[in-house]
C-alpha positions in Angstrom: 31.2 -108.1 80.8 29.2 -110.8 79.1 31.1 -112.3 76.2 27.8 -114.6 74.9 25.8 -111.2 74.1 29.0 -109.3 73.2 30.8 -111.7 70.8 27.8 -114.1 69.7 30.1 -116.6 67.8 28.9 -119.9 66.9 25.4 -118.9 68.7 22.0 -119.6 67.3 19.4 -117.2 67.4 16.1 -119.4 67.9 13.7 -116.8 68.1 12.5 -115.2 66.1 12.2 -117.5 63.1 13.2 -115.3 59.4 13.5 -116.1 56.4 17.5 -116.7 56.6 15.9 -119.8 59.0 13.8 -121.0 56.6 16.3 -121.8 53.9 18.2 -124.6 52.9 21.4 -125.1 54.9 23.0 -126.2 51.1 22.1 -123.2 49.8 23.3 -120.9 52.4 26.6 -122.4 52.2 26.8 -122.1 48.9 26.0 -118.6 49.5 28.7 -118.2 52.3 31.3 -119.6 49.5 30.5 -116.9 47.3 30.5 -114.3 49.9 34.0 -115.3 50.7 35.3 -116.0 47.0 33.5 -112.7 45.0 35.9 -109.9 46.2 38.9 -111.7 44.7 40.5 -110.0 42.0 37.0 -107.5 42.1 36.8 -103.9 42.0 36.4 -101.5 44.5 32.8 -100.5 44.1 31.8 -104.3 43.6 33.4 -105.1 47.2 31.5 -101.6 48.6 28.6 -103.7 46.8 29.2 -107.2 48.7 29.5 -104.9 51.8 26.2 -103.3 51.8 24.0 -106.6 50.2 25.0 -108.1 53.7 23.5 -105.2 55.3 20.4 -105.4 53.8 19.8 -109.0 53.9 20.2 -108.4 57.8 17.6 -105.7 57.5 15.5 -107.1 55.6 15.6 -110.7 57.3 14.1 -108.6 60.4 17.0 -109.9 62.9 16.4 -108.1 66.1 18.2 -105.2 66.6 19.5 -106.0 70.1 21.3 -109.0 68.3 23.3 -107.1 65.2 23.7 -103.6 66.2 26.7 -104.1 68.5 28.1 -106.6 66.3 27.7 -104.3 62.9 28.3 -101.3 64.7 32.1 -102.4 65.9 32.8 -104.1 62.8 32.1 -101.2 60.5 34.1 -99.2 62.8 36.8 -101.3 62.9 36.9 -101.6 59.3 36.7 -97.9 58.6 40.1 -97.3 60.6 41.7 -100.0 58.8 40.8 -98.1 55.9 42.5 -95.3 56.8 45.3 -96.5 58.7 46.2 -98.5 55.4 45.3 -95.7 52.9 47.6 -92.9 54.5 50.8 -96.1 55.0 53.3 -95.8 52.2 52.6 -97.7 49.5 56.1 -98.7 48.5 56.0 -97.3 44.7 57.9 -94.6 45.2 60.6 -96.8 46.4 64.3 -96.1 43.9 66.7 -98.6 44.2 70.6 -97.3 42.5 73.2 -99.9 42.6 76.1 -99.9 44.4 78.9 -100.0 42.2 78.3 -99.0 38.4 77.9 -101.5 35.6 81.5 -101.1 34.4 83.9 -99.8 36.3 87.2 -99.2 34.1 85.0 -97.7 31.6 83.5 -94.9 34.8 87.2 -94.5 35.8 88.3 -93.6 32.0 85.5 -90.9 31.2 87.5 -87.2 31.4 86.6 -85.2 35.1 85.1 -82.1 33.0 82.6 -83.3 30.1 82.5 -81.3 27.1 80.3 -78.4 26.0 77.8 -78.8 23.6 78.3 -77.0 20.4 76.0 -73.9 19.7 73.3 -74.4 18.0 72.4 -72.8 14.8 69.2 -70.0 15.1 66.8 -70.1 12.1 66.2 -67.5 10.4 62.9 -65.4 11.9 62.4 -62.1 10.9 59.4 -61.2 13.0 60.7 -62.8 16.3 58.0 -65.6 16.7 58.2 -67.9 19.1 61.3 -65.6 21.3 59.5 -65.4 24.7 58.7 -68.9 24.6 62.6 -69.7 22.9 64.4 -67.6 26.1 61.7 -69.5 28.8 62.8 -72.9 27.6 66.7 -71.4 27.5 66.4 -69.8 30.7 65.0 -73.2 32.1 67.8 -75.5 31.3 70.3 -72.7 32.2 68.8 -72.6 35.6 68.5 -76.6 36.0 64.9 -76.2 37.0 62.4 -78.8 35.0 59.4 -77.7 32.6 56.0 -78.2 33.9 54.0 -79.7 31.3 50.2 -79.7 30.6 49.1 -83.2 31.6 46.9 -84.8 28.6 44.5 -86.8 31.2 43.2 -85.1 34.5 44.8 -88.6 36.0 47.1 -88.3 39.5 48.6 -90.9 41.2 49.0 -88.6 44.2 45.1 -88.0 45.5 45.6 -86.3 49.1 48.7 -84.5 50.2 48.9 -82.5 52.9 52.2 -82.9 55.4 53.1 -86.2 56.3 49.9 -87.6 54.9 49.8 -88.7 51.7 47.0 -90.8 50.0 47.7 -92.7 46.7 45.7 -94.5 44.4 47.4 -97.8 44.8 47.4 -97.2 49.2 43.5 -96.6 48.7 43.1 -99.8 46.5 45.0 -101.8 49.3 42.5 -100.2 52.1 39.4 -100.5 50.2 40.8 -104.2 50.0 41.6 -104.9 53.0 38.8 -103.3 54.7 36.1 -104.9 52.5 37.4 -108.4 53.0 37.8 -108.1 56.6 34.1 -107.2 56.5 32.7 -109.5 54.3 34.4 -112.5 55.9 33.7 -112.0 59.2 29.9 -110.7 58.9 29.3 -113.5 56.7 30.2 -116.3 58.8 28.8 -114.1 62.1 25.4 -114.0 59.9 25.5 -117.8 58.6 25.8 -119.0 62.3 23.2 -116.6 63.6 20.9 -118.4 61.3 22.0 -121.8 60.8 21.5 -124.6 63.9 25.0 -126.4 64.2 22.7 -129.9 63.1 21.7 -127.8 59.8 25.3 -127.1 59.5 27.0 -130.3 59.6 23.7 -132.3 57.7 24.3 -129.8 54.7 27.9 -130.4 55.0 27.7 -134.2 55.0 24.9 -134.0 52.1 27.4 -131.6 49.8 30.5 -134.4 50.5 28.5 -137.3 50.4 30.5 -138.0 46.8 33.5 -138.4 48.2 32.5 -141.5 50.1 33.5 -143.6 46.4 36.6 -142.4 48.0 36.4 -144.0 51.6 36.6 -140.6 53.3 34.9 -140.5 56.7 31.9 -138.2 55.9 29.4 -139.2 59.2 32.8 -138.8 61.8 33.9 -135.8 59.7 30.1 -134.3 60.3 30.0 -135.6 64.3 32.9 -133.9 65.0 32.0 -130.8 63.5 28.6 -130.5 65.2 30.4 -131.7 68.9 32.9 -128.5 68.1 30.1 -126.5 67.1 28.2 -127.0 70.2 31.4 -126.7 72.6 32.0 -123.3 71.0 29.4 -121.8 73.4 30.9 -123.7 76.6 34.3 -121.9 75.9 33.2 -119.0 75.8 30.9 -119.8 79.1 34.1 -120.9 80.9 35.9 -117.7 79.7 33.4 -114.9 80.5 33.2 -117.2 84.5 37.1 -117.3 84.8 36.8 -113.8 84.1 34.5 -112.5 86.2 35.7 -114.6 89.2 39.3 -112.6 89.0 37.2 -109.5 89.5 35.3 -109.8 91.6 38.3 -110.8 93.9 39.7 -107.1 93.5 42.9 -108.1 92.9 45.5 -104.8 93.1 47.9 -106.0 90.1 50.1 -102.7 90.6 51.1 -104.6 93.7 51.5 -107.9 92.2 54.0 -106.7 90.1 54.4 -108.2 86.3 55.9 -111.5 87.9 53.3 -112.2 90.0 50.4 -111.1 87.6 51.6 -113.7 85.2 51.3 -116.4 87.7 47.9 -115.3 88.3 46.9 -115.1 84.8 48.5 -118.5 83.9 46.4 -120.0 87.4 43.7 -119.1 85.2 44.4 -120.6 81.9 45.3 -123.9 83.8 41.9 -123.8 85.4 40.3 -122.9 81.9 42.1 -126.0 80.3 40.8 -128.7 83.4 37.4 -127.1 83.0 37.1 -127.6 79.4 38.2 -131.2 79.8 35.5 -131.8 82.4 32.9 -130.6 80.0 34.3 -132.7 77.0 34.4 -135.9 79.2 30.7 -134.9 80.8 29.4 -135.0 76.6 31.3 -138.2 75.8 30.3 -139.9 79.5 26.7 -138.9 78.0 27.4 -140.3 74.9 28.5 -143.7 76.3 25.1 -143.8 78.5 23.3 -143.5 75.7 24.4 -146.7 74.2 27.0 -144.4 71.0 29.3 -146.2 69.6 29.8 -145.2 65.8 28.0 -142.7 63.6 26.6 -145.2 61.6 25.3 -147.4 63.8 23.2 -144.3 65.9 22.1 -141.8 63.3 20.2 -139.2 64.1 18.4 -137.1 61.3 17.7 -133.5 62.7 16.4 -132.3 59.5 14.9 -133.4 56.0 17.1 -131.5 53.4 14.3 -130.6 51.3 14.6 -127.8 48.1 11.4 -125.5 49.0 10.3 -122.2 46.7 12.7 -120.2 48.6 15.8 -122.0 48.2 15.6 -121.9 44.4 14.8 -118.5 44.1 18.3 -118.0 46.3 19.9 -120.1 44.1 18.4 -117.9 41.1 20.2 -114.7 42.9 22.8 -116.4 43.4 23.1 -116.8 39.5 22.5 -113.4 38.9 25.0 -112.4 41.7 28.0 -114.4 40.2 26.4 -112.9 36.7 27.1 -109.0 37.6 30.2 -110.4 39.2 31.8 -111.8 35.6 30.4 -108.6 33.9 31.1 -105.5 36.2 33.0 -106.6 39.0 36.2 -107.7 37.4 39.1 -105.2 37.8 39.7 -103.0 35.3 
């Protein structure tokens, strides 16, 4: 079990160096943001869309395969059963809801216990009989209670799948196209931003895109140190975790003998030890920081990058344009 190869959240891949490294961390935010706001109120084949762009700007950014197949692999997977646990759940249309009691009572207690029979109706005159099979089918139908089967106008059907239990229907496939596309695109997104973004890149594009809001007195330079110190404990975590974890097995502990009482004493051992050895670590970086003379942000700055617009960054920001573009013409619902 290795949870920093398996689950590579908030980890930067150094080497190699594509051309998702080489852009702006502005623009690739920007770019995250519309990634996360373009399946709202979209169709479905514009969110199948969003779905496979992400695929091939991984394939085409030449991320080694070792890196996103695993990742990709369990999150299409994942997002497929969604899909068809949601499509084959009720949808809730077919739902009736009768009241109770009727609207007016006295008037339902005063109506006669037999109702009335119609009055025959008159037959036209038709000497050659036109029109008689069809006359006794529609006769013989109401006599027998059963209803007339209609041709439909449109080859429209709300039902699309019905075989036993299972039933598909247009709206429970729109909710699992939905729901299955979003869970994808926000989760690859951000797993694909932080595979190609350092946490410094991160938090100086960040402070650069809320640098107005200083006329405001908001604390943009703590707001940005505190971001990259959680960005760069992420890892630790996870390091602590994936230890913890191993140490329990490789004691061989027999938890059918433990019994659930004692297993939960075990397990809760380990999450007090998890908790003390992520306060050691956060007291080791601000112990550091002290040695090294920190006392506020503004008084040690470090600048990790020059935020510099290159060739590359404005030809993303021109697909971005033409991505929001096709979004506003064909990807509204219909």
């Amino acid at each position: 079990m290795d949870l920093l190869r398996s689950l590579p959240l908030g980890l930067y891949l150094e080497q190699p160096i594509t051309w998702l490294h080489r852009l702006d961390p502005r623009i690739k935010l920007i770019w995250l943001m519309s990634f996360l706001a373009a399946p709202l109120l979209a169709n479905a084949i514009w969110r199948f869309s969003l779905v496979g762009l992400l695929i091939v700007i991984t394939l085409t950014a030449l991320i080694p395969l070792r890196v996103w197949r695993q990742q990709m692999g369990w999150l299409l997977m994942f997002s497929f059963l969604v899909m068809l646990l949601v499509a084959v759940a009720p949808d809730g249309m077919d739902t009736s809801y009768q009241p109770r009691l009727p609207d007016n009572e006295l008037a339902f207690a005063e109506q006669p216990a037999t109702l009335s029979q119609m009055p025959p109706q008159r037959r036209s005159w038709n000497p050659l009989d036109w029109g008689k099979a069809a006359n006794s089918e529609v006769a013989n139908s109401k006599t027998d209670g059963a209803s007339i089967a209609l041709p439909q106008p449109t080859p429209y059907r709300y039902v699309l799948f019905d075989w036993g239990p299972i039933t598909v229907t247009r709206r429970s496939l729109d909710l699992a196209i939905r729901v299955s596309t979003l869970l994808f695109t926000l989760i690859y997104s951000s797993t694909l931003y932080l595979l190609t973004t350092a946490p410094e890149e991160i938090t100086a594009g960040i402070e650069s895109l809320m640098r107005p809001l200083q006329r405001f007195n908001f604390p943009i330079t703590e707001i940005a140190l505190t971001l990259t110190l959680s960005l760069r404990f992420i890892p630790l975590v996870m390091e602590e975790v994936q230890n913890l974890v191993r140490s329990v097995r490789t004691r061989a502990i027999n938890w059918q003998k433990l019994g659930l009482r004692r297993a939960a004493q075990v397990w809760l051992m380990v999450a007090e030890r998890l908790l003390e050895n992520l306060l050691l670590r956060a007291e080791q970086i601000s112990s550091a920081m002290k040695v090294r003379g920190f006392t506020s942000p503004n008084q040690h700055r470090v600048q990790w990058h020059q935020l510099r617009l290159k060739w590359g960054d404005w030809l993303a920001l021109l697909g971005l344009t033409v991505l929001w573009g096709a979004r506003f013409i064909w990807g509204g619902e219909a």
